[in-house]
C-alpha positions, 0 to 999 in steps of 0.5 A: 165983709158980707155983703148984706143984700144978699142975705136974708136978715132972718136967716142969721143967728143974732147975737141974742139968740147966739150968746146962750150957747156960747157957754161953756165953749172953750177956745182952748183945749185946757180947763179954765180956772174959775175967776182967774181974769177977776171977774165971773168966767164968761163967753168973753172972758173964756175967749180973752184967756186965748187971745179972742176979742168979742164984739159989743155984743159980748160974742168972740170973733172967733167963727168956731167958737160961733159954729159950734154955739149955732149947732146947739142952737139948731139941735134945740130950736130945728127938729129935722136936725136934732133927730139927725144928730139923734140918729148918730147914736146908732151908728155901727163901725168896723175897721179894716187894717191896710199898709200901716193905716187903718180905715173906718166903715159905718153904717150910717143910713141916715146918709142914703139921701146923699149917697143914692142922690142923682147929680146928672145934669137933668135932676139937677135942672128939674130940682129947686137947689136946697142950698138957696137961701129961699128954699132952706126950712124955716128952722135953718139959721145960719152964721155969715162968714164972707160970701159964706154961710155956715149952716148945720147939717141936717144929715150928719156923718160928724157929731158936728157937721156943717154945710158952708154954701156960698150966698149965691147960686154959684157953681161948684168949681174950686180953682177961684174958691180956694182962697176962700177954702184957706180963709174959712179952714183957719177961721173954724179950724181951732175945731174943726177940718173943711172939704171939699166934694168936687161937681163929679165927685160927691156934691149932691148940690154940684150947681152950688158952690158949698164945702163942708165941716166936721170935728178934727180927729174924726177921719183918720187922715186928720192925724196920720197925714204925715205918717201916710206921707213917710210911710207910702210917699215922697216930700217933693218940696220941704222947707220951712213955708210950703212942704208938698208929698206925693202918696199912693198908699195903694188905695189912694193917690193924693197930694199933700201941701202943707204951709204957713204961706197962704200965697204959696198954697194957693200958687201951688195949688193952681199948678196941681189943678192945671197939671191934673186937668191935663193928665186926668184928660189924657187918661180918659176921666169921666170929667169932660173937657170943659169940667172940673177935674175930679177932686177931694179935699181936705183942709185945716188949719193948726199952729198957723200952718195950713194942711190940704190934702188933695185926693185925685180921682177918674171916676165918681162912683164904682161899678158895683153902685150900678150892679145888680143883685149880690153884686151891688154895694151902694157905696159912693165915695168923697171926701169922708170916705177918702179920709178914712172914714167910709159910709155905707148906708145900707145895713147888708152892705156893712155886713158884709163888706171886705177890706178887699172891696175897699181896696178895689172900689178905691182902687177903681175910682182914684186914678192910676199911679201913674197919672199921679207921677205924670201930675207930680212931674209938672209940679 
């Protein structure tokens, strides 16, 4: 449960303004046939076909099937966001083959604000938090999970993107959050996949503990993730309740964890967060000592099994985002772009980038293979 007192009341989508655009939302991928439950195809009845009960309000207690009626709502009722999503109609894309998988460039300059944002440690003092309830634009509405808000997001890479803050003014630091990470990524992940962008590593909000969540299928890890895994790694734990792989896919070194065990997850992961705190400080990352290290993830939800896919790294951003003239590329990578799905939101840097700038701006970012063997071998 929420705890109320630190909620805004009028923050929060009501059932009245909610229940509109609930119709029409399946729960599950299949057409309903009209009339099959004896009565007219509602948002309830739609939601009892799969199993979902709805409240005395008439809403299914499903927080997907919520996400994506608050996400119609706020196109409609929230210009910034509407002309956000609007924007994603002119998006261009590129793909570039590697070993066996492919990856995604779009330009997407409606992402420059993200992508150039300044995350030291003065700008973020010197800014009010855009996360806080008090500074979110009038229009924002949001839907309460837990500690958790659900919000659209007003700058968006999916045809469905949220920001999921926590309702505090909390750091961004995952270890104590993960439990809540499994909770939201099976409550929304009927649709959607959730991330993670660690202080150092992609959160333009590193002062707020937030994730975020887009449509799954977007990134091509939503679906290659166990091809990756046979084609460029090793299963070092599989059974039945929590199988683990190790990839280097010459781009990227991750950890895959896969389970239906939210206990087990969340023990192995503290293990992969202790044993890469140490060797990423070893090796010299650019997180301090006393920081978070740099991580990525992903995670999601099917069939009662939990997938996470964890992405370690060394550096945030790449030289060439600091390069002058010909030489500069503002191209600053999270979770989406280690997904597969890379952003670049200036139009000459589209044009002209390579598969070969992919491989080294990844290559120089994520860490070495071996630190990922000195990772694996603690595990």
């Amino acid at each position: 449960m929420s705890d109320q007192s630190k909620v805004d009341p009028g923050r929060c989508l009501t059932p009245e303004e909610m229940k509109p655009y609930l119709e029409g939302i399946e729960a599950t991928g299949k057409e309903a046939v009209p009339g099959s439950l004896g009565k007219a195809d509602t948002p309830e009845t739609m939601a009892a076909q799969a199993g979902i009960a709805s409240d005395a309000a008439g809403i299914p207690s499903d927080l997907a099937m919520q996400s994506r009626a608050l996400l119609r709502h706020q196109r409609e009722h929230w210009p910034m966001l509407a002309k956000g999503f609007g924007s994603l109609e002119t998006v261009q894309s590129r793909t570039f083959d590697f070993d066996g998988f492919g990856m995604n460039v779009q330009f997407n300059p409606g992402r420059i604000v993200s992508s150039s944002a300044k995350v030291d440690k003065k700008s973020i003092r010197e800014r009010k938090c855009f996360l806080c309830q008090p500074n979110l634009p009038p229009e924002q509405k949001g839907v309460l999970f837990g500690e958790y808000m659900v919000l659209g997001n007003p700058f968006p890479i999916f045809s469905e993107h949220f920001t999921i803050p926590h309702l505090e003014h909390v750091p961004q630091l995952i270890r104590d959050a993960f439990g809540p990470m499994l909770d939201l990524s099976a409550a929304m992940g009927r649709y959607y996949t959730l991330f993670y962008n660690g202080p150092r590593c992609g959160a333009s909000a590193p002062d707020h503990l937030h994730f975020q969540g887009g449509e799954r299928g977007f990134m091509p890890m939503d679906t290659a993730w166990e091809e990756m895994a046979a084609r460029h790694g090793t299963w070092i734990a599989d059974d039945d309740r929590l199988r683990m792989a190790r990839v280097d896919d010459g781009l990227r070194r991750y950890v895959i964890l896969e389970s239906d065990d939210k206990a087990k997850l969340m023990q192995r992961f503290d293990q992969l967060y202790s044993a890469f705190a140490e060797a990423s400080r070893l090796a010299g990352s650019e997180a301090g000592e006393d920081e978070e290290p740099m991580l990525n993830i992903l995670t999601t939800q099917e069939g009662g099994r939990w997938r996470v896919v964890a992405f370690l790294r060394r550096k945030h951003r790449p030289a060439r985002f600091f390069a002058e003239g010909e030489e500069k590329m503002l191209f600053s990578p999270a979770s989406v772009d280690f997904g597969g799905v890379c952003i670049t939101p200036v139009e000459r840097d589209f044009q002209r980038i390579t598969a070969d700038d992919l491989r080294d701006m990844f290559n120089e970012v994520s860490v070495t293979p071996e630190v990922l063997d000195a990772v694996v071998k603690k595990l």
